[in-house]
Each structure stands twice: as C-alpha cells, then as structure tokens.
C-alpha positions as CSV (number, residue, x, y, z in Angstrom):
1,X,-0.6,1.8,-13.9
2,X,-1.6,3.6,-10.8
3,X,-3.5,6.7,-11.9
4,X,-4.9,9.4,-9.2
5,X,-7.4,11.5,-11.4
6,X,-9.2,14.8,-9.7
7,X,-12.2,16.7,-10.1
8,X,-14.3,19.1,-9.0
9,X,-12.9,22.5,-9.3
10,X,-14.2,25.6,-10.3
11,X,-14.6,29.5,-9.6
12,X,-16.8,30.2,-7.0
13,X,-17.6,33.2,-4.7
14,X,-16.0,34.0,-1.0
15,X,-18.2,31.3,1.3
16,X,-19.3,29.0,-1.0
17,X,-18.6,25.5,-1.2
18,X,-17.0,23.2,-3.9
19,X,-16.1,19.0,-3.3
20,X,-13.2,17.8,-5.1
21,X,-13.5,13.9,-5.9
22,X,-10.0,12.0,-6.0
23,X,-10.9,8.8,-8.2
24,X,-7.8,5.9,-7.6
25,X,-7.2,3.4,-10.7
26,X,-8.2,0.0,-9.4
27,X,-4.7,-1.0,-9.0
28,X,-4.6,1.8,-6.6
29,X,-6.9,-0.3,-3.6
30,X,-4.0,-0.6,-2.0
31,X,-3.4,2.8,-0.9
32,X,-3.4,3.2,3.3
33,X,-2.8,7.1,3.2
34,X,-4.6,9.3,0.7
35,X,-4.5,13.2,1.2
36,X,-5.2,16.8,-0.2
37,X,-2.6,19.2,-1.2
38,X,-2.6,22.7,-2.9
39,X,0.0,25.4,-4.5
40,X,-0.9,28.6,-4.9
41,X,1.0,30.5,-7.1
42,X,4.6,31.7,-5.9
43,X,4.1,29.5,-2.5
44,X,5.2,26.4,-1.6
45,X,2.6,23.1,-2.0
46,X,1.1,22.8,1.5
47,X,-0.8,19.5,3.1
48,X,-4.3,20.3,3.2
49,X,-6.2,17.4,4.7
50,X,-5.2,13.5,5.1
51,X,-7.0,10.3,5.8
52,X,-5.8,6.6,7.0
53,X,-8.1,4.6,4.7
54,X,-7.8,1.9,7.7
55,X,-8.8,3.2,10.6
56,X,-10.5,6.3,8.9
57,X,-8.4,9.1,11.4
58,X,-8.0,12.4,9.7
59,X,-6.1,14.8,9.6
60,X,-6.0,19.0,8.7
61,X,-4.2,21.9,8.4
62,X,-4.7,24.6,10.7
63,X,-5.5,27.0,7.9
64,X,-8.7,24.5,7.1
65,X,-10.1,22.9,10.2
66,X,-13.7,23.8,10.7
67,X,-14.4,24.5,7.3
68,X,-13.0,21.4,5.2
69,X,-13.8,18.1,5.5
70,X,-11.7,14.7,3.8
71,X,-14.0,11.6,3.6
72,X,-13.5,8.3,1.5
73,X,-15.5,6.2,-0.3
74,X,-13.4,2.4,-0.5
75,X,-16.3,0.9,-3.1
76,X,-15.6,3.5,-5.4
77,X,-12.0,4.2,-4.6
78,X,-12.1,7.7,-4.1
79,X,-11.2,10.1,-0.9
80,X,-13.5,13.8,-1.2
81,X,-12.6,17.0,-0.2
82,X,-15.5,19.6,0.8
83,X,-15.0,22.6,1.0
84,X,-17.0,25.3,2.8
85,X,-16.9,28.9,3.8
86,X,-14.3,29.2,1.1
87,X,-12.1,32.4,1.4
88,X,-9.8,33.6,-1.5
89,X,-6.5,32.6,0.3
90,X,-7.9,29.2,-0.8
91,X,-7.2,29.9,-4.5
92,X,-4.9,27.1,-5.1
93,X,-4.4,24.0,-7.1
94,X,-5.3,21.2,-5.3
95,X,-3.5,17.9,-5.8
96,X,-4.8,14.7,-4.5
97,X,-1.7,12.6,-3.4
98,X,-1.5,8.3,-2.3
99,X,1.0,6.3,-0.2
100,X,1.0,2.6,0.2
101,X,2.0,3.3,4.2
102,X,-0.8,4.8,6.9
103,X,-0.8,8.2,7.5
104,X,1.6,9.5,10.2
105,X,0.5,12.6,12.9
106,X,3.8,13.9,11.9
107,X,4.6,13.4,8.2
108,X,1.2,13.1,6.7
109,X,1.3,17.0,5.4
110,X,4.9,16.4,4.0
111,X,5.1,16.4,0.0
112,X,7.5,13.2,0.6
113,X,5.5,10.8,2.0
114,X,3.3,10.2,-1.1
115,X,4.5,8.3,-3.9
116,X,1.7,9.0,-5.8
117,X,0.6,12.4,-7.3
118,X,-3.0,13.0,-9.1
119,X,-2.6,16.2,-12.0
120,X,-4.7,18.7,-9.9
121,X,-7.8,20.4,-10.1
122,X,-8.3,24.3,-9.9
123,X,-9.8,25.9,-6.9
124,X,-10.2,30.0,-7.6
125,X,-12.2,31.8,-4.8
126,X,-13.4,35.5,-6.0
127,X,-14.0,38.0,-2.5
C-alpha cells in the first residue's frame, strides 16, 4: 500500500524556518514527480514546490521562490521542504503529494496530476 506520511510542522514566529519531511512507503520508489501543496483555510489547495526525482529540476510557486527550497533524498525515500523567512500568509496545511509520471512545467502545481496524497502536516506562522 503506497503511504505518503508528513512531518515537520509546527508554530513558529514571522521569519523563522521549519523543514517538513515527506517519507514514501517503499512501494512508493517508483514515484518520478513528488511535490508540496498547502490549504489555508477558506482557500483553494495551491502547488507549492515540485521535484522530478529523475533529473532533480524543481519547480515553485511564485508566492515561495527565494525563500523555500524542495530537495529529495532517494536512499531514504523522502522529498523535504524548507522553509525560511516564513510570513503568516504561509499558515497552511501542507500536503505532500506523488505521481508515477515526471513533473510537467505546466501541470506540476495542479491538484490532478498526483495520484497520491500524504494526510498533511500543520504550518501556523504567528506575526
């Protein structure tokens, strides 16, 4: 059974820093595209950050270049979000998400490319 489990949340104060892991189920080595997504309440869940576990490209939303940063580590199956100069429009839950096809330029930050969906982890940034 393909399991996606995050962690890493917390509270934390306007321009800190948190990293959120994303650990795949070994089943789950397969995965080509794994990515970040968050909901804050009332809004839409938005693409965060995405990475092509082949070639390593990645990929961000405006809203978080510069300050958030998607790497992978393929021994211990899991992608990692850092996050830095948070801001409190970053409160969110943030939702690690896995497709079996590479990341596209133009479909990576869509909620419909990923078959697979991790339970979230809670990101809550205080000003």
């Amino acid at each position: 059974q393909v399991q996606l489990v995050e962690s890493g949340g917390g509270s934390v104060q306007a321009g800190g820093s948190l990293r959120l892991s994303c650990a795949a189920s070994a089943y789950s080595t397969s995965f080509n595209c794994m990515a970040w997504f968050r909901q804050a309440p009332g809004k839409e869940r938005e693409g965060v950050a995405a990475v092509y576990i082949g070639a390593g490209s990645t990929y961000y939303a405006d809203s978080v270049k510069g300050r958030f940063t998607i790497s992978q580590d393929k021994v211990k199956n899991t992608v990692y979000l850092q996050l830095n100069s948070l801001r409190p429009e970053d409160t969110a839950m943030y939702y690690c998400a896995a497709d079996r096809d590479r990341c596209y330029r133009g479909s990576w930050f869509r909620q419909g490319t990923f078959a697979y969906w991790g339970q979230g982890t809670q990101v809550t940034v205080s000003s």
